[in-house]
C-alpha positions as CSV (number, residue, x, y, z in Angstrom):
1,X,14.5,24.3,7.6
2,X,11.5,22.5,9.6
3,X,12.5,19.5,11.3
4,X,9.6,17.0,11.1
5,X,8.0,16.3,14.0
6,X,7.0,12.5,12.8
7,X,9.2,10.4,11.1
8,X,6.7,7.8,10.6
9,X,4.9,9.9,8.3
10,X,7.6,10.9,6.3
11,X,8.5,7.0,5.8
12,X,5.0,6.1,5.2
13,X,4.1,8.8,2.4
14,X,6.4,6.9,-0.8
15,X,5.1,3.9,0.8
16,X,1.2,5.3,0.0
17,X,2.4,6.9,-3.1
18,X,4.2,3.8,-4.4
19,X,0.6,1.6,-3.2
20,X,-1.2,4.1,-5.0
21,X,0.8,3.8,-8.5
22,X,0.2,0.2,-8.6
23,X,-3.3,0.4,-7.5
24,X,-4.4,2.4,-10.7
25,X,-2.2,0.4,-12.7
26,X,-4.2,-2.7,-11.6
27,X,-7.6,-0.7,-12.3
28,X,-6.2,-0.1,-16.0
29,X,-5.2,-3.7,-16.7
30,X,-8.8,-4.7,-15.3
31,X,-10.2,-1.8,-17.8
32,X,-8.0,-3.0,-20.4
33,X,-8.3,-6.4,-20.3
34,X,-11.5,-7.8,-18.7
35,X,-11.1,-11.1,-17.8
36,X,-11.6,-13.7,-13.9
37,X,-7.6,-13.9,-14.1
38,X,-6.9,-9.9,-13.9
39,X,-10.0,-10.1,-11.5
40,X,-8.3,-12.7,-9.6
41,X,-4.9,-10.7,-10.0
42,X,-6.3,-7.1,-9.0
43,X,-8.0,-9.2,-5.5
44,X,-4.4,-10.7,-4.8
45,X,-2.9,-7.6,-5.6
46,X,-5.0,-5.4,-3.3
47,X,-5.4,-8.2,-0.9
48,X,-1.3,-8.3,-0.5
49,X,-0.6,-4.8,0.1
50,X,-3.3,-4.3,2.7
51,X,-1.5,-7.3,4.2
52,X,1.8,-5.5,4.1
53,X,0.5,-2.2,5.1
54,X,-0.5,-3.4,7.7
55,X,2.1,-5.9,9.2
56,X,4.8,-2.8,7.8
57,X,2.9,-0.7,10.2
58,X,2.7,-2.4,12.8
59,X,6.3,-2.6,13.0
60,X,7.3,0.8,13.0
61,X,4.4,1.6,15.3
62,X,5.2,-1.0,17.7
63,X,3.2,-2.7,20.5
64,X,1.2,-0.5,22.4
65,X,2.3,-0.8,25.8
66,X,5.9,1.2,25.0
C-alpha cells in the first residue's frame, strides 16, 4: 500500500469534491430558475465557501513561522 506523503491533501480533496457538487447545483437553480434572489443566493453561496476554504485552510496549514 502507498502511504501518502500529505495528509492535507487527502482531507482537502471531499472537501473540493463536496464544494464542487454544490457549486453546479447552484449553477442549475440559476439556470432553472432565473431570478435577483437565486442571483443573490448563488453570490452568498459562492461567497461563503471561499470564506470557509479559506479560514478551513488556514487552520490545517497553520501560521507560517512553524
Amino acid at each position: 500500500m502507498n502511504q501518502h506523503d500529505n495528509p492535507l491533501g487527502t482531507l482537502l480533496m471531499p472537501i473540493f469534491g463536496f464544494a464542487t457538487i454544490i457549486g453546479i447545483v447552484v449553477i442549475c437553480l440559476m439556470l432553472a430558475y432565473p431570478s435577483t434572489l437565486t442571483a443573490g443566493a448563488a453570490l452568498a453561496t459562492v461567497i461563503g465557501f471561499a470564506a470557509t476554504l479559506v479560514a478551513l485552510l488556514g487552520r490545517l496549514i497553520g501560521p507560517e513561522d512553524h
